[in-house]
C-alpha positions as CSV (number, residue, x, y, z in Angstrom):
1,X,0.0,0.0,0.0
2,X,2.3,3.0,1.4
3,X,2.9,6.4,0.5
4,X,1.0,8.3,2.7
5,X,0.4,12.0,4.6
6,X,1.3,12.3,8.4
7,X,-1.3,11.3,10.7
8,X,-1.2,15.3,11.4
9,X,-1.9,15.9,7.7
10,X,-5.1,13.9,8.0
11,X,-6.3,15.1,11.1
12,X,-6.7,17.7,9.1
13,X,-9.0,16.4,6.4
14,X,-10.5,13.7,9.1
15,X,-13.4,14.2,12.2
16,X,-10.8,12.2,14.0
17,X,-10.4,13.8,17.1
18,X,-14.3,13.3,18.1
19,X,-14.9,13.3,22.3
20,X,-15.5,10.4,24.0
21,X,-18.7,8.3,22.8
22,X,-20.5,5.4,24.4
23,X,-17.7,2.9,25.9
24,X,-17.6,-0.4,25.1
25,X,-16.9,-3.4,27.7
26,X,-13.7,-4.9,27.1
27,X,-13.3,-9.1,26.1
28,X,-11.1,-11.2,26.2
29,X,-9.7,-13.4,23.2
30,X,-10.1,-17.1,22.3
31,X,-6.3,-18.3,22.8
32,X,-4.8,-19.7,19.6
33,X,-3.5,-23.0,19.4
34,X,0.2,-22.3,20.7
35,X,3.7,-23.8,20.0
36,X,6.1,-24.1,22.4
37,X,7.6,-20.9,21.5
38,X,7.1,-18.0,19.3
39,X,4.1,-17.8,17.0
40,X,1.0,-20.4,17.3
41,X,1.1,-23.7,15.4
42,X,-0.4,-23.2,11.8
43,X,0.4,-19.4,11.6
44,X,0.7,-18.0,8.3
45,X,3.1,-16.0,7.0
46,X,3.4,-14.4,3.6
47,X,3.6,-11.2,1.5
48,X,1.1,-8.4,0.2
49,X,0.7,-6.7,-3.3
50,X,-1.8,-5.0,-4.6
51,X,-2.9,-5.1,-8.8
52,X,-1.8,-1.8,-9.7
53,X,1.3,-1.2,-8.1
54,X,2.3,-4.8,-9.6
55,X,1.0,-6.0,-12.6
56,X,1.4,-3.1,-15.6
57,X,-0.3,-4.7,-18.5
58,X,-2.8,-1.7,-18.4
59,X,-4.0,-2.4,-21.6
60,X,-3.9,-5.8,-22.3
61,X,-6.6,-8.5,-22.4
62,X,-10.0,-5.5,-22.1
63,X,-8.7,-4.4,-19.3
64,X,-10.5,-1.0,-18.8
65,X,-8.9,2.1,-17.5
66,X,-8.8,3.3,-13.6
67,X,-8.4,6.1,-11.7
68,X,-5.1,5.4,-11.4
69,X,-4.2,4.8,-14.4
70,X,-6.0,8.5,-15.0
71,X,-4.7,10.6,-12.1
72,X,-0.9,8.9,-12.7
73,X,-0.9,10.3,-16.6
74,X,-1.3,13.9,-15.2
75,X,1.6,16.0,-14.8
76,X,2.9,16.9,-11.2
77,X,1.1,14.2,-9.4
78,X,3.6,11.4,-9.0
79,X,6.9,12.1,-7.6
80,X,9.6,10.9,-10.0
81,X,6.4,11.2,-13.3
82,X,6.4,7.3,-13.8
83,X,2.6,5.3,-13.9
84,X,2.3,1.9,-13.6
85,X,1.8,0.9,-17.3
86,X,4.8,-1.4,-17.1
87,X,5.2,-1.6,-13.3
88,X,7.1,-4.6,-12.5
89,X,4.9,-7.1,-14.6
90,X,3.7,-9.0,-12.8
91,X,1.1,-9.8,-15.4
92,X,4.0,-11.9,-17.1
93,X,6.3,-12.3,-14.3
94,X,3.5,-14.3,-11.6
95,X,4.6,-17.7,-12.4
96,X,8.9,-16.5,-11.3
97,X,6.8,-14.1,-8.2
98,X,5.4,-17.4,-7.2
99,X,8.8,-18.9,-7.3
100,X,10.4,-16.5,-4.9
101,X,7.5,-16.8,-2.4
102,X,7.6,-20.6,-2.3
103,X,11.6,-20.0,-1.8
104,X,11.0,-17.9,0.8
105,X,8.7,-20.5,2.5
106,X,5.3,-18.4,2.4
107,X,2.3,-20.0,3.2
108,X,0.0,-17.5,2.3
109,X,-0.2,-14.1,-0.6
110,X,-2.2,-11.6,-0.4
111,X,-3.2,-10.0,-3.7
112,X,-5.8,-7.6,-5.3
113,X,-8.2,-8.0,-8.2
114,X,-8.1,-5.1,-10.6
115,X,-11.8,-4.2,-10.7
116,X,-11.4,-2.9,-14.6
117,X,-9.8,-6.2,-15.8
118,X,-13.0,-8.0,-14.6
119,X,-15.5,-5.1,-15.4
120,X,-13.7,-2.6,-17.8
121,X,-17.1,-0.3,-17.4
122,X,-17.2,-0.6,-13.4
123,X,-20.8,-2.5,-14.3
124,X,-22.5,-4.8,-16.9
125,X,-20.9,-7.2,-18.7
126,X,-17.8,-9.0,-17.2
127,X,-14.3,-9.5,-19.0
128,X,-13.6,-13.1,-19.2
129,X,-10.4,-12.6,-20.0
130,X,-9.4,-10.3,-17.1
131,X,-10.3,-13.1,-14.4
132,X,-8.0,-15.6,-16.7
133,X,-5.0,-13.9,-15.2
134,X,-6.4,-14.5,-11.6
135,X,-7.5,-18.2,-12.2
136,X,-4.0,-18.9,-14.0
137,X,-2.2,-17.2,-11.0
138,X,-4.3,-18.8,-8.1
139,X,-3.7,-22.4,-9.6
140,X,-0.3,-21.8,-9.6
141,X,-0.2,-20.8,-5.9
142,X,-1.6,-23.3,-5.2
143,X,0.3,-25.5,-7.1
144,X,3.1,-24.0,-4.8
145,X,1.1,-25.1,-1.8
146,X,0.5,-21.5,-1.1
147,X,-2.6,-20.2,0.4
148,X,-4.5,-17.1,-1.7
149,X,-6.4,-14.4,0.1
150,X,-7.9,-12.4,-2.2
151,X,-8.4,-8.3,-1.8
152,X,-11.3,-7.4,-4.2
153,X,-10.4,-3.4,-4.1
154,X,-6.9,-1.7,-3.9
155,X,-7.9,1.5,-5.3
156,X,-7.9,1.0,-8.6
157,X,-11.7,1.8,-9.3
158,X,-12.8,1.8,-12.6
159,X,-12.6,5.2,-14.4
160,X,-16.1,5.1,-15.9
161,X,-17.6,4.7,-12.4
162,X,-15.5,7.7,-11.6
163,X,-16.9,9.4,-14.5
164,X,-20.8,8.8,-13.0
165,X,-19.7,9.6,-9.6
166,X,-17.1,7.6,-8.6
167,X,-17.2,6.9,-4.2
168,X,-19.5,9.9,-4.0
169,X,-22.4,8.2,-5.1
170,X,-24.3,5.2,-3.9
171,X,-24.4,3.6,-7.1
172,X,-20.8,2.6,-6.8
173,X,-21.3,0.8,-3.4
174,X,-24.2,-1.1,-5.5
175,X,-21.8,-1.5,-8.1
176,X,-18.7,-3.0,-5.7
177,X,-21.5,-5.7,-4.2
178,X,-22.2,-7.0,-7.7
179,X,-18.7,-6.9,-9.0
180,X,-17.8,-8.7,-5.4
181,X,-20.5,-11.6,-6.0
182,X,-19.2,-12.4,-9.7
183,X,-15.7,-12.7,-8.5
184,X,-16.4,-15.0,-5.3
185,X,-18.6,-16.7,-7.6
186,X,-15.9,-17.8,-10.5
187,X,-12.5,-17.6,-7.9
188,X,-14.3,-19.2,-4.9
189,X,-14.2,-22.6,-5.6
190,X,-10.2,-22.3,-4.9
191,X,-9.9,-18.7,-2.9
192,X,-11.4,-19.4,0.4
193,X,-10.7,-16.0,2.0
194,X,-11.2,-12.5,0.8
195,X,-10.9,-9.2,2.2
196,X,-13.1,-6.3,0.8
197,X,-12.0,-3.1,0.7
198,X,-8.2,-2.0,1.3
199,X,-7.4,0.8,3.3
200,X,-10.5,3.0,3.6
201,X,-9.0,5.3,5.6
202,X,-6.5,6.0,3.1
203,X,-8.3,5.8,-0.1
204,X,-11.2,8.5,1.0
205,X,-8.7,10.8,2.8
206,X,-6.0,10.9,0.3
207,X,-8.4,11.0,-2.4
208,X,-11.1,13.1,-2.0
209,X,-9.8,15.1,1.0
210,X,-6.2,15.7,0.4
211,X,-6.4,15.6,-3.2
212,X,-3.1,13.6,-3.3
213,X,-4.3,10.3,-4.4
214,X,-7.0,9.3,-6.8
215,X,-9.2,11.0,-8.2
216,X,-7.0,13.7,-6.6
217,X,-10.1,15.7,-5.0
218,X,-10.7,18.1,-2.1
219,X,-14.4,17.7,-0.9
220,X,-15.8,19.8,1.8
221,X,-16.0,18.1,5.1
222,X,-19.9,16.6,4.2
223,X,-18.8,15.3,0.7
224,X,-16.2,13.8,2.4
225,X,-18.0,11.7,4.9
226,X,-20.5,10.8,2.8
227,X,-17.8,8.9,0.5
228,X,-16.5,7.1,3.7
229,X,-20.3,6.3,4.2
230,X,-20.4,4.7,0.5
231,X,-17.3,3.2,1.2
232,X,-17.9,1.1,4.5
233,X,-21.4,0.7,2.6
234,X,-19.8,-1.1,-0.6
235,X,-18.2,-3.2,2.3
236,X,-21.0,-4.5,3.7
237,X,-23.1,-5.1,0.3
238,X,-20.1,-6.9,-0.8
239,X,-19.9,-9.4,2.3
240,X,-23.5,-10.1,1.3
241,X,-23.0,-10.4,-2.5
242,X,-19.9,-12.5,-1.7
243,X,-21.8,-14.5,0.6
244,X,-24.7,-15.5,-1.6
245,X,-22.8,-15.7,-4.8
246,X,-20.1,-18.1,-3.9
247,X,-20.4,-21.8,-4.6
248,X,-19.3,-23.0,-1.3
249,X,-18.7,-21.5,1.9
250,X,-16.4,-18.6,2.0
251,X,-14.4,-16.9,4.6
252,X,-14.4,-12.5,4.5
253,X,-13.2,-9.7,6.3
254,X,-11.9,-6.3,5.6
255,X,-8.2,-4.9,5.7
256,X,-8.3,-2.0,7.2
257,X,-5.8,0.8,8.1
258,X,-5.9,1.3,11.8
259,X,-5.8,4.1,13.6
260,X,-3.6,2.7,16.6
261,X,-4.0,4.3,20.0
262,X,-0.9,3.3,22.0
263,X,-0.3,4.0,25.7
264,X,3.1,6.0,26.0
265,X,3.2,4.5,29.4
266,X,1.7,1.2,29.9
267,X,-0.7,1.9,33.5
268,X,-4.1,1.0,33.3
269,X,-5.6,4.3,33.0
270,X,-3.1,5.2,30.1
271,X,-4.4,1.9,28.4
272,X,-8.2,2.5,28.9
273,X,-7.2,6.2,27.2
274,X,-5.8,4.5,24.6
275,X,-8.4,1.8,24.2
276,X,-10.9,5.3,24.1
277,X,-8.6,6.8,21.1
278,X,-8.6,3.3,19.4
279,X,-12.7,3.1,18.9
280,X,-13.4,6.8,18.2
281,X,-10.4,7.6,16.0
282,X,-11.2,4.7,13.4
283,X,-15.3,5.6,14.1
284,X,-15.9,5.9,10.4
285,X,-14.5,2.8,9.4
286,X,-13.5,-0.2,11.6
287,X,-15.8,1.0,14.7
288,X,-19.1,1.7,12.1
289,X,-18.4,-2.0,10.2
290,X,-17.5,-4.1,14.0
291,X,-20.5,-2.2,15.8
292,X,-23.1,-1.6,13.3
293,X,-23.2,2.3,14.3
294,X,-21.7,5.4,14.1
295,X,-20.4,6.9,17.9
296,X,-22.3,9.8,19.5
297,X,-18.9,11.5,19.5
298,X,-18.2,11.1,15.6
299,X,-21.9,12.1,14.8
300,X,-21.6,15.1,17.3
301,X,-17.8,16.3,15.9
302,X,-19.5,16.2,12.3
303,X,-22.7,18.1,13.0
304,X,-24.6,19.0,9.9
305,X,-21.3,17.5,7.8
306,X,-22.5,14.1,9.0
307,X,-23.3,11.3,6.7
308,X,-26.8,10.8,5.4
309,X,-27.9,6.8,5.8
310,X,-30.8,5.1,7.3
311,X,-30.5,2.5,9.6
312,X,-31.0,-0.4,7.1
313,X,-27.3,0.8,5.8
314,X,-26.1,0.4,8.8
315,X,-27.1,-3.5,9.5
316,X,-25.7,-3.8,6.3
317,X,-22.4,-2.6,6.8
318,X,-22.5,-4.8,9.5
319,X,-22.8,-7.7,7.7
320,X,-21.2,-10.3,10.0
321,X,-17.2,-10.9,9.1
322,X,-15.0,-13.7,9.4
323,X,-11.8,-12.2,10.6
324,X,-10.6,-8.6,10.7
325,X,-7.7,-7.4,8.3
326,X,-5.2,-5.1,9.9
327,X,-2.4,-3.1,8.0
328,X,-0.1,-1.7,10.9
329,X,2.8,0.5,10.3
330,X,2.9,3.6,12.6
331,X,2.2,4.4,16.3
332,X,0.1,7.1,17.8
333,X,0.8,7.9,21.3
334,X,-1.5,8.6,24.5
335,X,-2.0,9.4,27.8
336,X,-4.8,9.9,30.1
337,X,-6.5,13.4,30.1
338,X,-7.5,14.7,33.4
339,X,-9.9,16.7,32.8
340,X,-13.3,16.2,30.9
341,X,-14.0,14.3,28.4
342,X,-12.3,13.1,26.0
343,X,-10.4,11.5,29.1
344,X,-7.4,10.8,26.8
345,X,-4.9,13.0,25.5
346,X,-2.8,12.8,21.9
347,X,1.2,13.0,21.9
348,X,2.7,14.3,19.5
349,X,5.8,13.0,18.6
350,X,9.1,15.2,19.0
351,X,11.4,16.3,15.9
352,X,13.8,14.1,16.7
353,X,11.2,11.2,16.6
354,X,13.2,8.4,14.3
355,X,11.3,7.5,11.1
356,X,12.4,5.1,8.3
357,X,13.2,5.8,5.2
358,X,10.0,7.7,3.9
359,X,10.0,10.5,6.6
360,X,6.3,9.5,7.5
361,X,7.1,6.0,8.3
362,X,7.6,6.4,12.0
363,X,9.2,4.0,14.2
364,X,6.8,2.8,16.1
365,X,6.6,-1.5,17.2
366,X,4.4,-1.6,19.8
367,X,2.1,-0.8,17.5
368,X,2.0,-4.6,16.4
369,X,1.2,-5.6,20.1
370,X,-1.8,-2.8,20.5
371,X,-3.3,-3.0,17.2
372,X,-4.2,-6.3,16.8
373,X,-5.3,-6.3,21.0
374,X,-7.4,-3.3,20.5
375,X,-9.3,-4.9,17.6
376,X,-9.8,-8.1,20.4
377,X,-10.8,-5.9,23.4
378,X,-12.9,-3.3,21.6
379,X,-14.8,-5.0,18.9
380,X,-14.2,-8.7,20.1
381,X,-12.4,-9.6,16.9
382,X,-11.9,-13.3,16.8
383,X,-9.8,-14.0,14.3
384,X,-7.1,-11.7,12.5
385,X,-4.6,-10.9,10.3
386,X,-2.2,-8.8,9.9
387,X,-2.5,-7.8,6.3
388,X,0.1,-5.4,5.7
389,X,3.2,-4.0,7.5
390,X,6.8,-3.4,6.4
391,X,9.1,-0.6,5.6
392,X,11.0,1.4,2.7
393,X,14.9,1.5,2.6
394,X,17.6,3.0,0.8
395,X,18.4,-0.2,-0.8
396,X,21.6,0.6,-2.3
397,X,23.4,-2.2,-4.9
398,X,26.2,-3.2,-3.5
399,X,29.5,-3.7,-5.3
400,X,28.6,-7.7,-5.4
401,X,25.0,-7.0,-6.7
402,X,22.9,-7.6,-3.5
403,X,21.4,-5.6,-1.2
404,X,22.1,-5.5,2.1
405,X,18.9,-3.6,4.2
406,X,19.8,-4.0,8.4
407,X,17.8,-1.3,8.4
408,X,14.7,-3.4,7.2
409,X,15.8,-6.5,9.0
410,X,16.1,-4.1,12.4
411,X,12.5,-2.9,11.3
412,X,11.2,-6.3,11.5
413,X,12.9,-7.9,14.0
414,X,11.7,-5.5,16.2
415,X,8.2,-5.0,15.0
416,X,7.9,-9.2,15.0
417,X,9.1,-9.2,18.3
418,X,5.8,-7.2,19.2
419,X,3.7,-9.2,17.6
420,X,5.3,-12.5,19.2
421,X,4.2,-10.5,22.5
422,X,1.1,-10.4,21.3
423,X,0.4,-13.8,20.1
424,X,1.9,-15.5,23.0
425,X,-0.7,-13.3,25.4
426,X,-3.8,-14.8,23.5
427,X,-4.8,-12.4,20.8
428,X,-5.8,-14.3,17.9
429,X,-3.6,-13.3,15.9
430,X,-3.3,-16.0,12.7
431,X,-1.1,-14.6,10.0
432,X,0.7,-12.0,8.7
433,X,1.5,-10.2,5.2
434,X,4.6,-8.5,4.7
435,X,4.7,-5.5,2.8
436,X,5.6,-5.9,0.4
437,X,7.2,-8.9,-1.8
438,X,8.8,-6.9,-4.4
439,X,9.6,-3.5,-4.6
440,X,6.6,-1.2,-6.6
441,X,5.0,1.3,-8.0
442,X,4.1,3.1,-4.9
443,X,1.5,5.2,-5.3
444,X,2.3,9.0,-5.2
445,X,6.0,8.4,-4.4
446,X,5.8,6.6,-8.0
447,X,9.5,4.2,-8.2
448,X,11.4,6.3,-5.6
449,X,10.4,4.7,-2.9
450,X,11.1,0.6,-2.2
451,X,9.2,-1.6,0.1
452,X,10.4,-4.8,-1.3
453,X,11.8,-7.6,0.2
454,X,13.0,-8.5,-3.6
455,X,14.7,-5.7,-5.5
456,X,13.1,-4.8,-9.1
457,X,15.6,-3.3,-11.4
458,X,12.9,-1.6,-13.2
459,X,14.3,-1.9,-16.8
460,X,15.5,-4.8,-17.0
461,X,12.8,-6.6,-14.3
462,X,15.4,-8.4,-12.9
463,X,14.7,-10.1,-9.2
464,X,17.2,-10.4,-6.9
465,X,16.1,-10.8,-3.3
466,X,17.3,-8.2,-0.5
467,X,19.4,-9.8,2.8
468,X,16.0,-9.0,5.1
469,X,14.1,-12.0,2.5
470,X,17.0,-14.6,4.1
471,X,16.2,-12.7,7.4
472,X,12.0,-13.6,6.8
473,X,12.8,-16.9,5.8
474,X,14.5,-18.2,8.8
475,X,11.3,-16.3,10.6
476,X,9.0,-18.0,8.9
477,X,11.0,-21.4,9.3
478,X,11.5,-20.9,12.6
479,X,8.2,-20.1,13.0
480,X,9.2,-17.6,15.7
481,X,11.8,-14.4,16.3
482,X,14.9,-15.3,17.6
């Protein structure tokens, strides 16, 4: 996914600072299956794409255009000018991708569907050929005795659903359930887990807020929520389209992009604060889709800028999930507040704060510990996945061709080691996607940026896997972090 604003940039464009709503009594988690150290028995581990940033082949096969393909072509928008026409081609290049996850010893990959390969209009008649690709690349995992989870939106909406509308009007929510049912219909005979919508959070902030991701607008505050309405809505018509569509029974969930309340000092009344932050500051996505209502807090910070929906939408986004998708990268500090409500208090983090590579990627790895325990306590998730985290680097060639990324390896080691921590306390915690498994197009930051574990030289496509993939493959082996 990456390439983001600062958490203070979105405050900006976000009612994410509500007061403190109706509280919610906290549970405690089933306890996986354990082994006799580090992670549980039958954990998965893997890596995360998503279609855009991988595949190129924009025009190939009646695959229609996207927003991204739209809002990439313009001038000024991407960082070093590139689009993902070409991208790493993956489109060509799944069956040697595959390779390098089986040699990694990944039991899982998470991927997107490009909505305009399978419906190049957003709606009507599908594109046989665009779900070939996905059928020829999940038989090959497979084959590879990899498990496929299946993300049915990474952003790359359709551009003539964009041109009627786009994620400010309902008719593209409709549209997402029925394109959601076709695909669970034809992939889920082999796919037995898919996640809905990626990222929320970022896709409606970045892209109708900010105005730095597609469709690069800036909505007033109402237009704004009312596309985070649609969105959590296309969620929840899509768990029931997937639901009724599929052949046999299907697991789903969304992966969402967590706002992650951590306590800067680990006391009970510091936690509670943070528990607080947690639920209100994700109110218009994960708390609305887990509790089947918006909080008094976020309805009262947005006033007359609040969504319109009835309550029918709301049992709808509520369709019941399977697990809960959670892509974790940066921390957010708090403290208890004193005074009246909120009763918790934001820190914000120093200059001299230490961030990775891209300067918003702050270090931050207790948020893989309180993430994934928040989404237990609050919402009583049973069953989750962390479905992305990882880091940029500088990735400099050596003089003997490889790469050689401590930095990454220090990111994960110690981000790991948190989620160990969490894992070995109870939270059901049952697999996690690293971000990513080769470097990409990344979004606004276009080529400059690299998440990869395997480095892309991006004219010749040539793989060669970074030192932190022989660091993840003696995680995975081990099954724990040393």
């Amino acid at each position: 996914m990456p390439a983001r604003l600062s958490r203070r940039d979105l405050a900006g464009a976000a009612v994410l600072t509500a007061a403190l709503g109706a509280t919610i009594a906290a549970t405690e988690a089933d306890a996986a299956p354990k082994s006799q150290s580090g992670f549980p028995d039958g954990f998965l581990w893997g890596t995360a794409t998503a279609a855009y940033q991988v595949e190129g082949a924009v025009h190939e096969d009646g695959r229609g255009p996207s927003i991204w393909d739209t809002f990439s072509h313009l001038p000024g928008k991407i960082r070093d000018g590139s689009t993902g026409d070409v991208s790493v081609d993956h489109y060509h290049r799944y069956k040697e991708d595959v390779a390098l996850m089986k040699a990694l010893g990944a039991t899982s990959y998470r991927f997107s569907i490009a909505w305009p390969r399978v419906f190049p209009d957003g709606t009507g008649t599908p594109n046989p050929k665009g779900l070939d690709f996905y059928d020829r690349l999940v038989d090959e995992l497979l084959k590879a005795g990899i498990k496929p989870f299946a993300t049915l939106y990474h952003w790359d909406l359709p551009q003539a659903l964009q041109d009627r509308g786009g994620w400010q009007s309902r008719d593209t929510a409709q549209a997402f359930g029925a394109y959601a049912g076709y695909v669970a219909n034809k992939l889920g005979d082999r796919v037995e887990n898919f996640f809905t919508l990626n990222e929320m959070l970022t896709f409606v902030e970045h892209g109708h807020a900010a105005g730095v991701f597609a469709p690069g607008l800036t909505l007033p505050p109402q237009g704004v929520n009312q596309v985070r309405h649609h969105a959590v809505l296309a969620h929840g018509l899509g768990v029931q389209a997937m639901r009724a569509s599929a052949r046999r029974p299907i697991r789903i969930g969304p992966a969402e992009n967590i706002t992650i309340g951590i306590p800067a000092v680990e006391t009970p009344e510091n936690i509670r604060a943070a528990e607080i932050a947690t639920r209100e500051f994700n109110a218009p996505y994960l708390t609305v889709m887990l509790e089947g209502r918006y909080t008094d807090a976020y309805l009262a910070a947005t006033g007359a800028d609040a969504p319109k929906f009835t309550a029918e939408d709301l049992k709808i986004i509520a369709s019941p999930v399977d697990f809960v998708g959670l892509n974790v990268y940066t921390p957010s500090f708090f403290v208890v507040a004193t005074d009246a409500a909120p009763h918790y208090r934001a820190l914000p983090l120093p200059s001299s704060y230490p961030h990775m590579a891209s300067p918003w990627l702050t270090i931050g790895p207790e948020a893989l510990y309180w993430a994934p325990r928040h989404a237990a306590t609050l919402w009583n998730a049973k069953e989750i996945y962390i479905t992305e985290n990882g880091t940029s680097s500088a990735d400099q060639l050596a003089e003997d061709g490889q790469i050689y990324d401590t930095d990454r390896i220090m990111y994960l080691r110690n981000y790991l080691t948190q989620l160990q921590r969490a894992t070995a306390e109870g939270v059901p915690v049952r697999g996690y996607f690293l971000w990513s498994l080769l470097d990409n197009f990344e979004w606004a930051d276009g080529y400059a940026t690299r998440f990869g574990l395997v480095h892309v030289d991006y004219t010749t496509q040539k793989r060669t896997p970074k030192l932190s993939a022989a660091f993840y493959r003696e995680v995975i082996a081990r099954n724990a972090v040393a």
